[in-house]
C-alpha positions, 0 to 999 in steps of 0.5 A: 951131782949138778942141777942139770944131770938131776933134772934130766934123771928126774926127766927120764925116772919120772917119765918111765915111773909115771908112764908104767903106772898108767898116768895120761901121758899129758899129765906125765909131761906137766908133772915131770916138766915141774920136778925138773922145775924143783931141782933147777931152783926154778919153780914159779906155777905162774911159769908152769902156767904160762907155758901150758898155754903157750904149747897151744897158742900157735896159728899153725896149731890150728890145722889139727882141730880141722884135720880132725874135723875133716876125718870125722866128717869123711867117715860121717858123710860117705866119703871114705866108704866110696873110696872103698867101694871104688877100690873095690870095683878095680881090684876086688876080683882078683886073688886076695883082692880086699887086700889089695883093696885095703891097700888102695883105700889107705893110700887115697884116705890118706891123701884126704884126713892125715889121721892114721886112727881115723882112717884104720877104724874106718877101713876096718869098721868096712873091710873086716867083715867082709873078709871074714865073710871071704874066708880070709885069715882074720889075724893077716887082714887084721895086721894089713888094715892096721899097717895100712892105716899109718900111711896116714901120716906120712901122705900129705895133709899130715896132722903129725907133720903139723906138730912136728912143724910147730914143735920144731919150726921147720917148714909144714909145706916142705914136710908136707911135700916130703911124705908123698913119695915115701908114702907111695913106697909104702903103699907098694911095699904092703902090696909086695907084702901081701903077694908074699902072705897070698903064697900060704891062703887059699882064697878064691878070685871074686867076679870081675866087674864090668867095665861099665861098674867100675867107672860108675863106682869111680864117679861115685868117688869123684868128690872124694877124689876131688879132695886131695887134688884141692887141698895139695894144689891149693898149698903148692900153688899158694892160694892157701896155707897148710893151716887153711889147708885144714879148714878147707878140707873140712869144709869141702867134707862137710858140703859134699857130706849134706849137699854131694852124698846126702848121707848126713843129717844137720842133727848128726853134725852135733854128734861129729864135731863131739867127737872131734872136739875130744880128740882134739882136746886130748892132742892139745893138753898133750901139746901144752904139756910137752911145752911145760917139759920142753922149756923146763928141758932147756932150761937144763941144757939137755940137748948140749948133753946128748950132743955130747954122747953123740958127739963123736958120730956128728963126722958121720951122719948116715950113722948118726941117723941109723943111732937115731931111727934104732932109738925112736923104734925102742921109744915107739914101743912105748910112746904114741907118735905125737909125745914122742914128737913133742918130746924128743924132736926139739932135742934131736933135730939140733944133732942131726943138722950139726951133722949137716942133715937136711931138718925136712928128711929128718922130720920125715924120718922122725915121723915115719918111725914115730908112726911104725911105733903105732903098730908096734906093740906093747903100745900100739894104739893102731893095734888096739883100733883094729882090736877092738873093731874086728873083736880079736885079741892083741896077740892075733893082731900082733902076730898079723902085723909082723910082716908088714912091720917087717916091711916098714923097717926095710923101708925105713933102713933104705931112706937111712942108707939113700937119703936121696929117696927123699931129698930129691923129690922134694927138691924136685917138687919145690 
């Protein structure tokens, strides 16, 4: 047996062995990243070392702290609760109208953080209780707010994209722009979903606000509002970078937080950014381990490998797609969105432009079914939010979700089968 065919059952053994004793994913990376070390005859800890510090010395990488950052701060300061509350102002009185209204809110917290846990725990933490209160179905409501909440990231700013960007060297703008109109089309497919789950609830109609109401709840969100406008135009007309994109972003949430809304307090920034900084520091130890992984992987020449399996269906690249995005549903049951981003990314993304598939619809893809994986089960760490905010178990959220999961993989069938869904906007945009 060679080196190489070692190194990657080493890979792919140590992987499943480690993940289903429960070891931290970023853990897995370095460990399995220094077994395939072992079996090359290339084990050197200073090298080990020294690509665990190059997996997070990137600029670009720098969004994802601010990203973060600006997520906390909008659910600190007010932001995302004026979202709610102006979605609710519009649509809350019709029939089943609070999902509609979890649908609205996802789709513009989405445009505003880039984080799909932050933005699931915020409408979850507001909308459940006041749904149960309604008498709507808790496991359905569970499931919408949960499907809601990927939305996040696919709309731009993405924090997966920013990854996905770094990990592959594919342009983060492009990325960027490629998830607006995919993002729409799930926004509206969760509301053609939710009018299919209306048919079996019965639930009254609410009381329609006046007009008067609705427009001071929408200037109450005005800043909110303002957010996305800032962040996408500043990077389309090039006064900013994705990167500083995210600075802004969290600047822009910390001023209309203490200034605009008052609703924070200097004292509660110290608690705001612990919490960032430890999302933070566990999404970059799982940056710099897959690094370890990465470089150990072409090192063993992986790619060349799986090429040659997928070899022959280079000459077809709709199916080669289809093989893929089949391959990442399987891997998202088990892995979060971003290793399996630092993982397979660097390797598919060789084949599929061989194949001559555009490397931007291809991240999008990547990242779209890396993000339905977050409310697939058994993993689905959207799921466990949900859970563990509106204090259900996994199996009603599970049983919810599956509609709207459903949903998602139609959609994400009709980008296989018409590319152009994508492509086109983009080249549009640009």
């Amino acid at each position: 047996m060679t080196a190489e065919a070692q190194a990657f059952i080493v890979f792919s053994a140590g992987m499943l062995l480690l993940m289903g004793i429960g070891l931290n994913m970023a853990f897995a990376l370095v460990l399995t990243g220094a077994g395939m070390a072992w079996v090359l005859d290339f084990w050197d800890t200073q090298l080990l070392a020294q690509n665990l510090v190059a997996g997070v010395d990137s600029f670009p990488l720098l969004a994802v702290p601010f990203f973060i950052l600006a997520g906390e701060l909008m659910n600190s300061g007010g932001i995302s609760r004026r979202i709610i509350d102006m979605a609710q102002a519009w649509v809350g009185h019709i029939r089943g109208g609070l999902g509609f209204v979890a649908i609205g809110a996802a789709v513009l917290m989405a445009s505003m953080s880039g984080s799909a846990l932050a933005d699931t725990a915020a409408l979850a933490t507001i909308l459940l209780p006041m749904m149960k209160r309604q008498g709507y179905p808790m496991h359905t409501s569970a499931g919408l707010i949960a499907s809601g909440g990927i939305i996040a990231p696919i709309i731009p700013p993405s924090m997966p994209f920013v990854i996905y960007g770094v990990t592959t060297n594919t342009s983060i703008s492009s990325l960027f722009l490629s998830g607006i109109v995919p993002g729409i089309i799930m926004g509206i497919g969760l509301i053609i979903a939710w009018k299919l789950q209306l048919r079996d609830m019965d639930l009254p109609h609410g009381e329609k606000l006046p007009l008067t109401e609705r427009l001071h709840a929408t200037r109450k969100a005005f800043w909110a509002l303002l957010m996305p406008l800032i962040i996408i135009g500043g990077m389309k007309t090039g006064i900013f970078t994705p990167t500083e994109a995210a600075v802004v972003a969290a600047f822009y949430a910390l001023f209309v937080a203490l200034i605009i809304h008052r609703e924070m307090k200097l004292i509660e920034i110290h608690e705001v950014l612990v919490r960032a900084a430890k999302t933070t520091a566990v999404v970059m130890f799982l940056c710099a381990g897959a690094q370890v992984a990465s470089y150990m992987i072409t090192l063993a020449d992986l790619p060349t490998v799986l090429t040659g399996w997928l070899g022959p269906l280079v000459e077809s690249p709709r199916v080669l797609m289809a093989v893929m995005m089949i391959t990442l549903v399987l891997i998202g049951t088990a892995l979060d969105l971003t290793p399996t981003i630092l993982i397979f990314a660097p390797v598919m993304l060789p084949i599929a432009v061989k194949a001559g598939i555009d490397p931007v619809y291809f991240g999008l893809m990547f990242v779209l079914n890396g993000a339905i994986g977050l409310i697939t089960p058994p993993v689905g760490t959207v799921l466990n939010v949900v859970a563990g905010v509106g204090r259900l178990s996994m199996h009603q959220v599970i049983k919810g979700v599956n509609p709207f999961l459903v949903t998602y993989l139609i959609i994400l069938t009709a980008f296989v089968l018409f590319p152009q869904i994508v492509t086109a906007p983009v080249a549009w945009m640009r």
